[in-house]
Every structure is written in C-alpha cells, then in structure tokens.
Backbone bond lengths (Angstrom), bond angles and torsions (degrees), N, CA, C in turn:
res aa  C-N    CA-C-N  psi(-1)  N-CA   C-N-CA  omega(-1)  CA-C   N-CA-C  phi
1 X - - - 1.468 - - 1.523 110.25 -
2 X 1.436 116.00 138.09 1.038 97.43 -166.85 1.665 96.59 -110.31
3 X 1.526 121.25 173.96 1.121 123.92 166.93 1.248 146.70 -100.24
4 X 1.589 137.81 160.61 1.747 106.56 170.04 1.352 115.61 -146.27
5 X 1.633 108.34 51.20 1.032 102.93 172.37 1.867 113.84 -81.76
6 X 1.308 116.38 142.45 1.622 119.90 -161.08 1.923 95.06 91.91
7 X 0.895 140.78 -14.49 1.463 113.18 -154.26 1.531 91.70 -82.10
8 X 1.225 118.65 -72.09 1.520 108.44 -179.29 1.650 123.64 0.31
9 X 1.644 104.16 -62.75 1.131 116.79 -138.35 1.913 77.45 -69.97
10 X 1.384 128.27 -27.03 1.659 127.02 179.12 0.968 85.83 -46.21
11 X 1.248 149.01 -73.08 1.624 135.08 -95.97 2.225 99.20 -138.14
12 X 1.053 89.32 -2.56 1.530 93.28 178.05 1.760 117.44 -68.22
13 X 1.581 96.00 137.04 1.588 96.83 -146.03 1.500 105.31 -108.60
14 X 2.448 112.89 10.43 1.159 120.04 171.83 1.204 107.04 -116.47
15 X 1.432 133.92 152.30 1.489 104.01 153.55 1.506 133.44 -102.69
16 X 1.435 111.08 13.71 1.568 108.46 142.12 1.295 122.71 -100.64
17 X 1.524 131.26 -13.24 1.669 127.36 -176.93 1.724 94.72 -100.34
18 X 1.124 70.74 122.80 2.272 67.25 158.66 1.390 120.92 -90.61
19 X 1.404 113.27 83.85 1.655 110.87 173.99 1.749 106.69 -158.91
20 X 0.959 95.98 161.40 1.428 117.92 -169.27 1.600 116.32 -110.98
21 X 1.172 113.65 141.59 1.189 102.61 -171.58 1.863 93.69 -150.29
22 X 1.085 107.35 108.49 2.023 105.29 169.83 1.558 108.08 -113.98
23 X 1.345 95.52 139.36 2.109 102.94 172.82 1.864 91.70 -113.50
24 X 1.508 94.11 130.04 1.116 113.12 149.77 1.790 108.58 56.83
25 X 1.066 108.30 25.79 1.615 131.32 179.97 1.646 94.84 75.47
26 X 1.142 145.17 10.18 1.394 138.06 -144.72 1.556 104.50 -60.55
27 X 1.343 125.44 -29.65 1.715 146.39 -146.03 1.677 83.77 -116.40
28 X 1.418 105.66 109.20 1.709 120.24 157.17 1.585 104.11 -53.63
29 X 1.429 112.94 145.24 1.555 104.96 174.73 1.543 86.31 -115.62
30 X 1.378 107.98 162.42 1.653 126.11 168.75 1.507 91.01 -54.05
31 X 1.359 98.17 146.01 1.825 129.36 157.09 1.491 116.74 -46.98
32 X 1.255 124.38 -42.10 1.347 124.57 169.64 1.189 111.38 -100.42
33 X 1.032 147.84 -39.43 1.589 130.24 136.56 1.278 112.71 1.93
34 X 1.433 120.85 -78.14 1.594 133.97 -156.48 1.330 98.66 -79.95
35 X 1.505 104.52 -25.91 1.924 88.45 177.97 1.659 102.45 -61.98
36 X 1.501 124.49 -63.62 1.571 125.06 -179.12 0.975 111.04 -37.92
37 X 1.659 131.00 -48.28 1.449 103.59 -171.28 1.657 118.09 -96.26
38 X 1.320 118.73 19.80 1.266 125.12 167.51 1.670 105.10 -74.19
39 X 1.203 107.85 -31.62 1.305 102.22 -160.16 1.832 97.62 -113.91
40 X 1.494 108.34 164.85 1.597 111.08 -147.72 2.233 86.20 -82.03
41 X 1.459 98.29 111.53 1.359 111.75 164.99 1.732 140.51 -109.87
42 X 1.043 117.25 155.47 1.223 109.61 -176.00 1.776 123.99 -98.42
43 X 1.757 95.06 97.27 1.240 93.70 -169.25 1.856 127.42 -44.78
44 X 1.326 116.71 175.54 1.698 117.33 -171.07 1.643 81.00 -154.89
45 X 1.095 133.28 22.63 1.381 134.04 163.03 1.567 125.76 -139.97
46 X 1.268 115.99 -179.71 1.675 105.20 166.69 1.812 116.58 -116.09
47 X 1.022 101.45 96.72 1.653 113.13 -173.42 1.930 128.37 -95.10
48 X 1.062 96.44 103.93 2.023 110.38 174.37 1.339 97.50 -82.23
49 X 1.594 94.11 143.83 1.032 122.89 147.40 1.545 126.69 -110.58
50 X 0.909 144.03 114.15 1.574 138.57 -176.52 1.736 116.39 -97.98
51 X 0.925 122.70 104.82 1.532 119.03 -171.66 1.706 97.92 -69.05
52 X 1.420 136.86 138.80 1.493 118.78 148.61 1.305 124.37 -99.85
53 X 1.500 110.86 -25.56 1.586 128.42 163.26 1.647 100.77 -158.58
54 X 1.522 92.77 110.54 1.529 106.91 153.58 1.500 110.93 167.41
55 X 1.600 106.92 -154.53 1.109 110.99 162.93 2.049 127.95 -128.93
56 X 0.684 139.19 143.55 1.553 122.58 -173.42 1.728 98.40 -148.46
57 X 1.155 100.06 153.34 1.737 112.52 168.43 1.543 118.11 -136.22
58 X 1.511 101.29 145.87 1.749 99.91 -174.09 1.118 125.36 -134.69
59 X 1.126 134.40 178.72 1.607 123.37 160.45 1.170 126.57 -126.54
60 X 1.569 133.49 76.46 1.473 137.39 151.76 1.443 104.14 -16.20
61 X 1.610 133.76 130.10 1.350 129.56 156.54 1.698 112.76 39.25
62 X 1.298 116.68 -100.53 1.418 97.79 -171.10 2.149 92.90 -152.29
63 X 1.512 77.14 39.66 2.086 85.45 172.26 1.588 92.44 -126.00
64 X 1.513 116.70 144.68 1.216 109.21 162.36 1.356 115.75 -119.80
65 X 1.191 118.25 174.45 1.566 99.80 -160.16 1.832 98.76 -164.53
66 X 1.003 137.72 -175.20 1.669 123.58 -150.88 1.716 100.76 177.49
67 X 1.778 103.13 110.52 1.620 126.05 -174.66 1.205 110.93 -88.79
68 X 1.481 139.58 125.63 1.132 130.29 159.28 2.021 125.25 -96.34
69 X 1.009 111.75 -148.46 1.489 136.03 166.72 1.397 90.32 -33.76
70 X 1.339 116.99 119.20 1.991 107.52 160.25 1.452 110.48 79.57
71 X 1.191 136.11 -22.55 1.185 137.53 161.98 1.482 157.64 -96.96
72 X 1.495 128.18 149.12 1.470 115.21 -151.51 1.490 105.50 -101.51
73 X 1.480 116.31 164.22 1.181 101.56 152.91 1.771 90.00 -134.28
74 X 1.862 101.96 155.67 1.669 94.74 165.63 1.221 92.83 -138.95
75 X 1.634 118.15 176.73 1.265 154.19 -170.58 2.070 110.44 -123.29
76 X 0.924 100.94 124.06 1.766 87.86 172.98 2.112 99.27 -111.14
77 X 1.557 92.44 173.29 1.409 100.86 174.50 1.365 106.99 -53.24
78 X 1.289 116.50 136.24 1.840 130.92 148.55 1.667 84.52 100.69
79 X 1.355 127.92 -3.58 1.438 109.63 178.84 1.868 112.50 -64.16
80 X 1.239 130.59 156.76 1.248 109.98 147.57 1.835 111.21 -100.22
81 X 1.462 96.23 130.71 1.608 101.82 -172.01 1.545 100.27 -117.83
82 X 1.574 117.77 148.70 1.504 116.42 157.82 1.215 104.51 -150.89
83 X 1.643 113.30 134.79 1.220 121.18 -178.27 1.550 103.45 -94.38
84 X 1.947 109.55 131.06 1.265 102.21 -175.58 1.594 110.91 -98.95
85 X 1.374 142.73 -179.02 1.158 123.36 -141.26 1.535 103.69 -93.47
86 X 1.171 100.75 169.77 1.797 107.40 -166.74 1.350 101.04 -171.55
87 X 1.782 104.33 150.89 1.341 96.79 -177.87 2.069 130.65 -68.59
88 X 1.049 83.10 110.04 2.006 92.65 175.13 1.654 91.43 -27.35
89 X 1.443 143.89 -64.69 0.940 134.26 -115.48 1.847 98.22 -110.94
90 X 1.425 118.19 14.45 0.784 127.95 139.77 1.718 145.55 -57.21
91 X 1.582 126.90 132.38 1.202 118.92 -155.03 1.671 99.36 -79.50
92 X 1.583 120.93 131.50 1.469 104.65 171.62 1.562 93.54 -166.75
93 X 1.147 140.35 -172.01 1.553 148.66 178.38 1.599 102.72 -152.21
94 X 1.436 111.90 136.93 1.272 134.23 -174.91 1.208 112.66 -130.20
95 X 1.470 108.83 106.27 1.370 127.15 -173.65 1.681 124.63 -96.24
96 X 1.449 127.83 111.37 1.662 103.19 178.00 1.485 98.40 -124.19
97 X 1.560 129.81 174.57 1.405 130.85 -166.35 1.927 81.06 -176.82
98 X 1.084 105.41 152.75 1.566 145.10 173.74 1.483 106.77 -93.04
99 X 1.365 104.45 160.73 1.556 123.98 -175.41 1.811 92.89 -64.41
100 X 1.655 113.69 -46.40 1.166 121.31 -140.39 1.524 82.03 -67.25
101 X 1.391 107.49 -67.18 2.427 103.16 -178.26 1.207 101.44 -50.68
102 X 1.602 155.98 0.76 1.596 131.74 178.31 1.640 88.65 -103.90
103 X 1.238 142.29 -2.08 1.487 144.37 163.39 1.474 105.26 -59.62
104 X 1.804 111.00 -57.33 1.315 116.73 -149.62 1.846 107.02 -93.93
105 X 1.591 101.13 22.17 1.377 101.55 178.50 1.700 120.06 -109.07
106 X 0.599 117.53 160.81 1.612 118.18 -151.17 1.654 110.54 -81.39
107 X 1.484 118.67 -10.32 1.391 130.66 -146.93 1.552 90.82 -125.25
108 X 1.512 103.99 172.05 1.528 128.28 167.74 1.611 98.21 -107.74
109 X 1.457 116.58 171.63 1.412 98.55 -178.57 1.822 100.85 -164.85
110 X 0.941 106.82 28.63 1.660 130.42 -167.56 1.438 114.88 -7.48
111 X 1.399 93.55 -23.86 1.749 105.44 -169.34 1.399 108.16 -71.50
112 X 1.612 133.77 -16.81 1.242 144.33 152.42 1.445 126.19 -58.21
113 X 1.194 117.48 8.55 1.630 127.38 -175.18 1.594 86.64 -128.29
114 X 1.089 139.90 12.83 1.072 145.01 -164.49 1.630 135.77 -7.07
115 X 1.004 97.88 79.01 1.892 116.33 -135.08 1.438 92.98 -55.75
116 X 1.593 126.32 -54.00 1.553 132.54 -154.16 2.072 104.19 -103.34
117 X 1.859 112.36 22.44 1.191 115.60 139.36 1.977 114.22 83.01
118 X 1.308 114.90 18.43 1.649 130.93 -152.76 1.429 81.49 -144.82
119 X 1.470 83.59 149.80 1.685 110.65 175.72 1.713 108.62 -134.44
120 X 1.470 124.38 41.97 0.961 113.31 -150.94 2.009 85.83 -132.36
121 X 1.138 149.05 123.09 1.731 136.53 165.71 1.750 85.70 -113.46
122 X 1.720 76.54 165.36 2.077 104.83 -178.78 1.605 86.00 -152.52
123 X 1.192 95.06 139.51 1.368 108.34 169.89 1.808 113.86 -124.60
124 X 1.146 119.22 149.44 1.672 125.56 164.34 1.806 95.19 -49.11
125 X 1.481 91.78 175.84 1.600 109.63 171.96 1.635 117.26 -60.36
126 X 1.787 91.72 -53.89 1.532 79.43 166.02 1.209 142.34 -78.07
127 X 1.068 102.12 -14.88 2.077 125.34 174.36 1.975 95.32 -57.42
128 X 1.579 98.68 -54.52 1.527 85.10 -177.04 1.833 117.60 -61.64
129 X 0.921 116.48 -44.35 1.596 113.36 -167.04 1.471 99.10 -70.43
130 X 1.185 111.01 -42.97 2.120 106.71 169.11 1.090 116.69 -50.61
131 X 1.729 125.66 -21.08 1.818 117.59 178.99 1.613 68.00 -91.84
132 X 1.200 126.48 -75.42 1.538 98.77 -126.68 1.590 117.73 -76.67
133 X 1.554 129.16 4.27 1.529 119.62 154.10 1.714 96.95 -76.06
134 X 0.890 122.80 -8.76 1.804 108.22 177.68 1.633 107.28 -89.79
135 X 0.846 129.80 -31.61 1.509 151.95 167.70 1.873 106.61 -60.13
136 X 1.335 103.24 -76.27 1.440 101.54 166.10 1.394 122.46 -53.19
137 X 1.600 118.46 -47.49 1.448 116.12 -177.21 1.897 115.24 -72.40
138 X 1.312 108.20 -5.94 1.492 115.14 179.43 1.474 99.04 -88.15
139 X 1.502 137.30 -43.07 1.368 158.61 166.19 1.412 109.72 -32.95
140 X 1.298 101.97 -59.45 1.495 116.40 174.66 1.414 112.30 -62.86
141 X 1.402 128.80 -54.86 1.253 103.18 179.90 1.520 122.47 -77.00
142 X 1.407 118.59 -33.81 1.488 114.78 164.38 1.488 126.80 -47.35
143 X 1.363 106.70 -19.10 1.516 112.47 170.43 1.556 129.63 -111.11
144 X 1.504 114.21 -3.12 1.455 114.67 -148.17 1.370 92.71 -86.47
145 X 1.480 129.63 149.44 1.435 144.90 -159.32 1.666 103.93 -66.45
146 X 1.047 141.45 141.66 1.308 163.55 143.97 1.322 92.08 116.54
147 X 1.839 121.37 -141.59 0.804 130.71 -164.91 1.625 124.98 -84.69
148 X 1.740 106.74 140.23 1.364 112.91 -170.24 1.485 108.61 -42.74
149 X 1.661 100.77 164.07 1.413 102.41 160.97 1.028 119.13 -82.12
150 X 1.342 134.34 -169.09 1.640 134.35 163.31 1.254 122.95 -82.78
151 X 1.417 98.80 125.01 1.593 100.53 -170.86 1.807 125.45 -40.87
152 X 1.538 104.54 -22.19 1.328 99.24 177.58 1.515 91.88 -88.13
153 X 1.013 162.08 6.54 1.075 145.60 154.22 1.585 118.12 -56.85
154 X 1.537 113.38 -56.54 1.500 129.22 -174.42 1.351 100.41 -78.20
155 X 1.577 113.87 -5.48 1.737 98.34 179.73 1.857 105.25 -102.09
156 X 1.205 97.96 -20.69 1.685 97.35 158.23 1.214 131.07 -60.48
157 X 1.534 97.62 -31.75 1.541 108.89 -179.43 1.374 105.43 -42.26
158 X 1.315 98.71 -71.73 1.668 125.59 -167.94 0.984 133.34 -97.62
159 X 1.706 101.56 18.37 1.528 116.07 133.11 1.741 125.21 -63.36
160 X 1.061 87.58 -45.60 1.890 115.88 -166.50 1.959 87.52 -70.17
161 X 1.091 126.50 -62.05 1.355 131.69 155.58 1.764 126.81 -6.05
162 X 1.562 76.42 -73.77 1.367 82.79 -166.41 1.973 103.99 -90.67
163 X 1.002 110.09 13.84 1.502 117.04 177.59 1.709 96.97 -99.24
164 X 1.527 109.20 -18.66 1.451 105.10 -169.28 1.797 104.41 -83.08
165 X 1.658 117.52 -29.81 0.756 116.25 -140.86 1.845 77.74 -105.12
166 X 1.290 129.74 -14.20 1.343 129.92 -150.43 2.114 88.98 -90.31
167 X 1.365 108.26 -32.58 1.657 122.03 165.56 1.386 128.76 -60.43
168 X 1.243 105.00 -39.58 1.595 127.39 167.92 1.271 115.49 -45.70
169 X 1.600 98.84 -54.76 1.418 107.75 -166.14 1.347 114.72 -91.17
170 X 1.477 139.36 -41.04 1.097 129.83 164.86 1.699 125.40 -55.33
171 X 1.830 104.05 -29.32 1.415 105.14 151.62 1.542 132.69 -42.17
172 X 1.055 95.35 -60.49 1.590 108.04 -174.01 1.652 105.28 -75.88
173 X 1.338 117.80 -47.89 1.647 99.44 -167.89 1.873 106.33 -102.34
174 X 1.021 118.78 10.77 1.628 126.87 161.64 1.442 131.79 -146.54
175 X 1.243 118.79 155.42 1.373 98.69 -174.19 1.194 89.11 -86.16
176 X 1.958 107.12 159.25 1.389 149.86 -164.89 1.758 91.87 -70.92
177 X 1.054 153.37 -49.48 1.558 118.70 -170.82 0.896 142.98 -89.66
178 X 1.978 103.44 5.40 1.601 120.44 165.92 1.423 124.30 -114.39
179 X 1.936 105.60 21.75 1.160 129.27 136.10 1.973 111.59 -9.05
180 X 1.162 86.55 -118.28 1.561 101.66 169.66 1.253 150.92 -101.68
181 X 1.577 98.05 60.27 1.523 161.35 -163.85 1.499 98.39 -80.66
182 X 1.587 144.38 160.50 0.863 131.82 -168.29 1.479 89.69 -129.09
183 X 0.967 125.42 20.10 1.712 115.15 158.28 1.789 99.97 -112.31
184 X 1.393 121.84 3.55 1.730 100.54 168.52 1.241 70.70 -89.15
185 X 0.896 145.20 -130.32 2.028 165.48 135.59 1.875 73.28 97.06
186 X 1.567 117.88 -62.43 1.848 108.42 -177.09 1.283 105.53 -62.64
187 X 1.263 112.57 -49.91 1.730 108.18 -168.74 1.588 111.75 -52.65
188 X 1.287 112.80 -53.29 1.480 113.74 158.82 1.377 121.56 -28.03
189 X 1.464 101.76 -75.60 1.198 109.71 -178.84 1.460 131.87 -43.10
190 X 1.365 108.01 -26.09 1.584 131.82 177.00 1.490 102.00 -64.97
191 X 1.540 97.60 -73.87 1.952 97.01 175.50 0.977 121.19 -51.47
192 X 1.710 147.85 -17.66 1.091 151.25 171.87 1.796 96.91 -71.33
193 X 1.394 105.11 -57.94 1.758 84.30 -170.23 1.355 114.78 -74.99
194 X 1.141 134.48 -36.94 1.549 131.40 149.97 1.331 105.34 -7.87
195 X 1.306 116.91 -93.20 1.532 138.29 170.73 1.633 113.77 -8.16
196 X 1.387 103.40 -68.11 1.690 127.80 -167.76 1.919 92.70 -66.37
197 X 1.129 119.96 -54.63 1.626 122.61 -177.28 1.436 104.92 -112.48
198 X 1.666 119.63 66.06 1.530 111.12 172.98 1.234 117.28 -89.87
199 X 2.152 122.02 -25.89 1.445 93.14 174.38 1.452 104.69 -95.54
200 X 1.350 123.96 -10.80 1.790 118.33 -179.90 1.502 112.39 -99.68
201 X 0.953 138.06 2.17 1.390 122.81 172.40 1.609 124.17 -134.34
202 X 1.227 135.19 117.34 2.010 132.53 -132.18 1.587 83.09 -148.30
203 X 1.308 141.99 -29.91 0.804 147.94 -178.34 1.789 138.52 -63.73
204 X 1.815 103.11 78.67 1.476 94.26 -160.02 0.995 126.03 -46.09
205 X 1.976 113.77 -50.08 1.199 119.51 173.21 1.860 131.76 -26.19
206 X 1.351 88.25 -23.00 1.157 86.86 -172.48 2.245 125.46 -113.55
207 X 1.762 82.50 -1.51 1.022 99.44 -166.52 2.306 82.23 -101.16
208 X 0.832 107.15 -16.16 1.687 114.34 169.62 1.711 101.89 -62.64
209 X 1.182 96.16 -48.47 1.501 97.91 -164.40 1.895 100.56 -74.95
210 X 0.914 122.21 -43.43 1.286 128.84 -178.18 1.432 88.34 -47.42
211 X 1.333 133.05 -73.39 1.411 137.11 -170.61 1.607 115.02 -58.38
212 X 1.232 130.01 19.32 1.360 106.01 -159.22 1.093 141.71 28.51
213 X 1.504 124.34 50.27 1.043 134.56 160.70 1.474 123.72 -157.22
214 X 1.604 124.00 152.67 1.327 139.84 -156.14 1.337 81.36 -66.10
215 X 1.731 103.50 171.66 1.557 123.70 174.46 1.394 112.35 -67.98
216 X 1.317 104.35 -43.12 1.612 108.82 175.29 1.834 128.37 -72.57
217 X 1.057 99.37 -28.40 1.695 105.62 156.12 1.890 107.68 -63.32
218 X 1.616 98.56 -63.32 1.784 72.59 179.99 1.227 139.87 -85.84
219 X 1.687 111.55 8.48 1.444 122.90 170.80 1.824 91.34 -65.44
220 X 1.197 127.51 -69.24 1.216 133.00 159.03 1.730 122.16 23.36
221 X 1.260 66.72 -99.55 2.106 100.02 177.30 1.252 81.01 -64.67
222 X 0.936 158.40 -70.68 1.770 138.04 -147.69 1.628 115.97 -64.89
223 X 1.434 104.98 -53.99 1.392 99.68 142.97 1.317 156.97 -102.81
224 X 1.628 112.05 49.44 1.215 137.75 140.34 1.205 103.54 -60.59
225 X 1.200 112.01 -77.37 1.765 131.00 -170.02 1.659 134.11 -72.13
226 X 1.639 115.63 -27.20 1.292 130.23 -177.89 1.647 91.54 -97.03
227 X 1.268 109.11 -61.26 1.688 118.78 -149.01 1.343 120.72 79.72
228 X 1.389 107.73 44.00 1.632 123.09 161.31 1.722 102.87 -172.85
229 X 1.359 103.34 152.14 1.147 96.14 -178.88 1.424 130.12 -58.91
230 X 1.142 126.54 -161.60 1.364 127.49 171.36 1.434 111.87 -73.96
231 X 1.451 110.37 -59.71 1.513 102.88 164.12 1.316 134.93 -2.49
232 X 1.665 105.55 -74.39 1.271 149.74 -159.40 1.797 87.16 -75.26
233 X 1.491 111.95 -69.38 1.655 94.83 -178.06 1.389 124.61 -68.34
234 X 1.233 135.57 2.97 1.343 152.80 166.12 1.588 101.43 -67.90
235 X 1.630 113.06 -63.88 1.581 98.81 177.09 1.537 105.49 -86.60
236 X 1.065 150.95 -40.22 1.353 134.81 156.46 1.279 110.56 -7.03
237 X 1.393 132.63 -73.82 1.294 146.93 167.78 1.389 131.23 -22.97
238 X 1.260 93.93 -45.60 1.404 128.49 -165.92 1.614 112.19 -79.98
239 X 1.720 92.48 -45.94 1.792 108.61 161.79 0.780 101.89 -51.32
240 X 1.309 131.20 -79.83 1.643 135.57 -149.65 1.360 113.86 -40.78
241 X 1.809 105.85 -60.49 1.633 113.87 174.04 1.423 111.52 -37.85
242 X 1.350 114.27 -61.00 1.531 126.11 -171.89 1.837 107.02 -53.07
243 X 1.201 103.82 -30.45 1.813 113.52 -177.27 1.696 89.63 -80.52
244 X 1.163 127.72 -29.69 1.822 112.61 -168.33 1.690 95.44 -98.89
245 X 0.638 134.39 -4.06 1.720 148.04 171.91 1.806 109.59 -83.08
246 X 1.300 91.04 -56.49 1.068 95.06 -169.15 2.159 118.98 -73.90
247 X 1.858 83.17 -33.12 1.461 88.59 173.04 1.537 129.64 -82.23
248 X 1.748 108.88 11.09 1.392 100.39 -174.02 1.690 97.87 -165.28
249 X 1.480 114.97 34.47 1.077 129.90 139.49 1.740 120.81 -151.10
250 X 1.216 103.95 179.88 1.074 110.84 -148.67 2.048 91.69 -103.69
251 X 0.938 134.98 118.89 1.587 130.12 178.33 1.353 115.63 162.71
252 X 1.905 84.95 139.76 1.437 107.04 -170.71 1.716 116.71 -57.06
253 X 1.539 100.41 148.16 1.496 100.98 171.17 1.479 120.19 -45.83
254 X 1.554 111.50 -45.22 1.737 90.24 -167.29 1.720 95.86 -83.87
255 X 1.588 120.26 -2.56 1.953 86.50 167.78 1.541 100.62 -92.16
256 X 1.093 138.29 6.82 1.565 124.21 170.10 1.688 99.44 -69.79
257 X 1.278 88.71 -69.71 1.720 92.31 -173.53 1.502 121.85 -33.93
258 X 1.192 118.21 -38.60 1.679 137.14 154.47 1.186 106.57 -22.29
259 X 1.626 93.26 -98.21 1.575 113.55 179.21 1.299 114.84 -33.86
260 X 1.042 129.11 -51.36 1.519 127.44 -175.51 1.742 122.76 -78.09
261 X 1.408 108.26 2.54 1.269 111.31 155.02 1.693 88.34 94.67
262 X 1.959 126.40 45.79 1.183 107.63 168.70 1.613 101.61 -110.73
263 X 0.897 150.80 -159.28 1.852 165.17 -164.33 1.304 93.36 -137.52
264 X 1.470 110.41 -64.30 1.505 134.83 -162.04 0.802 127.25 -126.13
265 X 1.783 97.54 92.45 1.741 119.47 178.82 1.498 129.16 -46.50
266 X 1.445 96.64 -40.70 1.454 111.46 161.86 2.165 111.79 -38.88
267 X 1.487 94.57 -76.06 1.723 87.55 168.72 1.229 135.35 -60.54
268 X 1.398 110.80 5.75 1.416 105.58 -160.94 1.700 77.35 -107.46
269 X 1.702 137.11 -43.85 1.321 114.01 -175.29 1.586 105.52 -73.26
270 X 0.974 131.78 -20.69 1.836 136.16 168.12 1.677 94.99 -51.78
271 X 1.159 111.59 -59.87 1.700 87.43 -165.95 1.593 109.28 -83.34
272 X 1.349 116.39 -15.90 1.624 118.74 162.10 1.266 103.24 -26.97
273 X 1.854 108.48 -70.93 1.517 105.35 -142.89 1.242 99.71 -90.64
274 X 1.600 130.73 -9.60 1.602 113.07 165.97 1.458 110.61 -59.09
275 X 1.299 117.35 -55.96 1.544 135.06 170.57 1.543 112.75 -22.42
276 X 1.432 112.26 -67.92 1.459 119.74 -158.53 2.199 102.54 -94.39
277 X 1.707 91.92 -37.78 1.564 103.57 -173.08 1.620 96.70 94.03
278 X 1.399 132.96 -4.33 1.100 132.53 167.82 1.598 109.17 -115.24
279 X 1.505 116.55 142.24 1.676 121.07 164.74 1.336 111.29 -90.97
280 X 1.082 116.81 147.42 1.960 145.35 -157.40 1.470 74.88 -29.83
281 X 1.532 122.94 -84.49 1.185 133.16 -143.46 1.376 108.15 -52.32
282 X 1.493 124.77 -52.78 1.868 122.23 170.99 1.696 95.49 -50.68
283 X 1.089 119.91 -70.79 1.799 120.99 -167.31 1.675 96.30 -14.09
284 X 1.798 107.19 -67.53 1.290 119.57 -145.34 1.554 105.10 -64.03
285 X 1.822 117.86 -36.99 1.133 126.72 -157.37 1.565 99.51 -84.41
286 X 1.641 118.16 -27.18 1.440 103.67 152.77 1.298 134.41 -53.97
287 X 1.023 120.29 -60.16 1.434 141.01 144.24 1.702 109.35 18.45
288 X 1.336 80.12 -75.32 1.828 115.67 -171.79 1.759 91.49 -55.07
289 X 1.554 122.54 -68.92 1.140 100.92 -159.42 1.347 130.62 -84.49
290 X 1.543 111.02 -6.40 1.352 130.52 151.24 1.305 107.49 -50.84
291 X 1.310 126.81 -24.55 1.775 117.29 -174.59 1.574 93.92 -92.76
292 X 1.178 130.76 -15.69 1.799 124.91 178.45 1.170 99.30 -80.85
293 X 1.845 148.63 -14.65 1.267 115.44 -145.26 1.795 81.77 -119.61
C-alpha cells in the first residue's frame, strides 16, 4: 500500500489553500505522483471525483463500487482508495483539500464523517449542472493567468461546494427531517470519537460519557443509524482496519492485535473470524491468491 502523506502539498494548485483541483485531466501530474495513485493508497486528504460524462470504477477500503454520468465518487482521510483504470479522456474534475482548508471554511458539513458508510453521491439534473459550474468556476480561478485570487474567494467556492454535496447526501441516504436532528449530531459524534481513540479506547461506557449521554441513549442512536450496537460498530471498525492492514502490509497476528489496541491476540483472532468467517491466516492466504489471478 502505498502512501501520501506530503503528496498534496506536490500537486496543490494555491499557495495559501492546500487543494487541488483538475478538469478533465487538463493539469499533468508528476511521474511519482501518478505512480502512488495508480496503485491502491492510503489517502491523508479528502478527495472527489465528479464524473460529467463517463464511466469510472474504484475501491473504497476493500468495496468497489462504479460512478457514472452526473456522479461522484469520494475518498476520506485513513481510507485505503484505488482508482482502477478508466478512460483519461473522459470529462470529470478531481478535487483534493486537507484537514487544514476544511478548518478555514465557514460551514459544518457532517456528510464528511460519513455517518451511513458509502462513498458513492447522485445528483438530479439540476444538482448536476450546480456542481459542475462550481467545479468549473473553482478551476478557473485556481488556474486563470496572472495573479491568484484571494484565498477567501476559493474558500467560498468550496464552501458553497461542499454544502452542495453535504445536501445530496443526506437527501439520498436519509430522510430530510432528521437531517439536523440531534441524535445524528450524537451518531456523528460517536464515529468521530471512535475514529480519534480507535486503537486505545473500545470502551462505550465511557465513550457515552464523553457524549453526554447514558449507555442506553447511545446504544439507541447507534442503532437507529448503524443497526448494531455501538459495541458491535466499535469491532466492526476495528475489522475493517485490521482487513486494510492486513491487505497491504505485511504483519504478524500478535503485532496487529497490538497495534489495534488488543492485550489478547488470542481474542482479537476469535473476533476476526466471527467478523470476516475467515482466521488471519485463511484472510491472508486469500489474499495471496487473489494477487496470482
């Protein structure tokens, strides 16, 4: 697996915002650049893709999934993503930005904690032509000849952007009046601390209390929204990491179990193979022959 922390800062197209913005491949990327993202990496940014006409396929973690005409696909930090090949000469815009530019933007945008687990947006007719003059008109100023615009200019852009795309998605994968509801605002909040303490902290009780609220309120909200408890999405979680670890480096069971915040390697391959239905060692030896074919 390869990595990219520093890559941004190659390919960044302001020199006070860190983000990138390409139409229609127009912007050559560096040679080693394109080698990393040919191959399945682990983003350190948050990166769109917007199809305007075509087709493309990708791989979020270890789901793959396939954008057409009008549609996005994104990647968040710590995902492992790989784009598999597709025609360059297709119309689309590829967007990336850093934690540090989603600080300096004026909005909340929840749909980046990505509560309901998909990397996939669709927009109506008009939803599409609203990303893509915002897409093109962000293009334009990151590229237009002489001197930059003002950074609060390009950060409005993609405010207005990412507010478009933050509507999309709660449209499509929830209904609209528990939007901005104060049990997603917890559910969020839940996956965020998960996230922030994933190999040292497993402990709902205590991740309840962080939230102001009893165990039984956030068993609740968790399954409103997950459909398993918190528990359950804590090691869910926990699988997955161990499945992107496991699929693109090379390491023994008892240092996974380590790393991931277990005591007891022993339980940590017990809940592997309930998890997957395979133990470390089958996982890996699939692995292996999926890499021959």
């Amino acid at each position: 697996m390869e990595e990219t922390k520093g890559l941004l800062e190659k390919i960044r197209h302001h020199d006070k915002v860190c983000i990138a913005l390409n139409e229609h491949c127009a912007i050559p990327l560096p040679d080693d650049v394109m080698e990393i993202l040919l191959k399945p990496h682990r983003l350190t940014y948050y990166y769109f893709q917007y199809i305007e006409r075509g087709t493309a396929t990708f791989k979020a973690d270890l789901q793959e999934f396939t954008v057409n005409d009008g549609e996005l696909a994104f990647g968040l930090p710590n995902q492992i993503f790989t784009k598999l090949p597709y025609d360059k000469n297709m119309r689309q815009y590829a967007l990336s930005f850093d934690e540090h530019t989603l600080t300096l933007l004026p909005g909340h945008y929840p749909f980046l904690v990505n509560p309901f687990n998909v990397n996939t947006l669709s927009f109506d007719k008009e939803g599409q032509q609203r990303v893509k003059n915002l897409l093109a008109g962000l293009f334009q100023l990151l590229h237009s000849p002489g001197k930059q615009k003002k950074a609060d200019v390009i950060l409005a852009h993609l405010h207005t952007l990412l507010t478009e795309f933050n509507s999309a998605y709660f449209e499509q994968y929830q209904r609209q009046e528990i939007v901005s509801g104060p049990k997603l605002s917890k559910y969020i909040a839940f996956k965020l601390a998960v996230e922030t303490n994933l190999t040292e902290q497993h402990d709902v009780q205590h991740i309840a209390e962080e939230l102001a609220l009893n165990a039984s309120t956030l068993y609740s909200i968790v399954k409103e929204y997950a459909g398993v408890s918190p528990k359950e999405w804590i090691i869910n979680r926990l699988m997955m990491e161990a499945q992107r670890r496991l699929q693109y480096s090379s390491i023994s069971v008892k240092e996974l179990a380590y790393e991931l915040g277990f005591s007891d390697p022993g339980y940590f391959s017990r809940l592997f193979k309930k998890n997957t239905g395979m133990s470390v060692s089958q996982y890996i030896a699939e692995l292996r022959d999926l890499s021959r074919n």
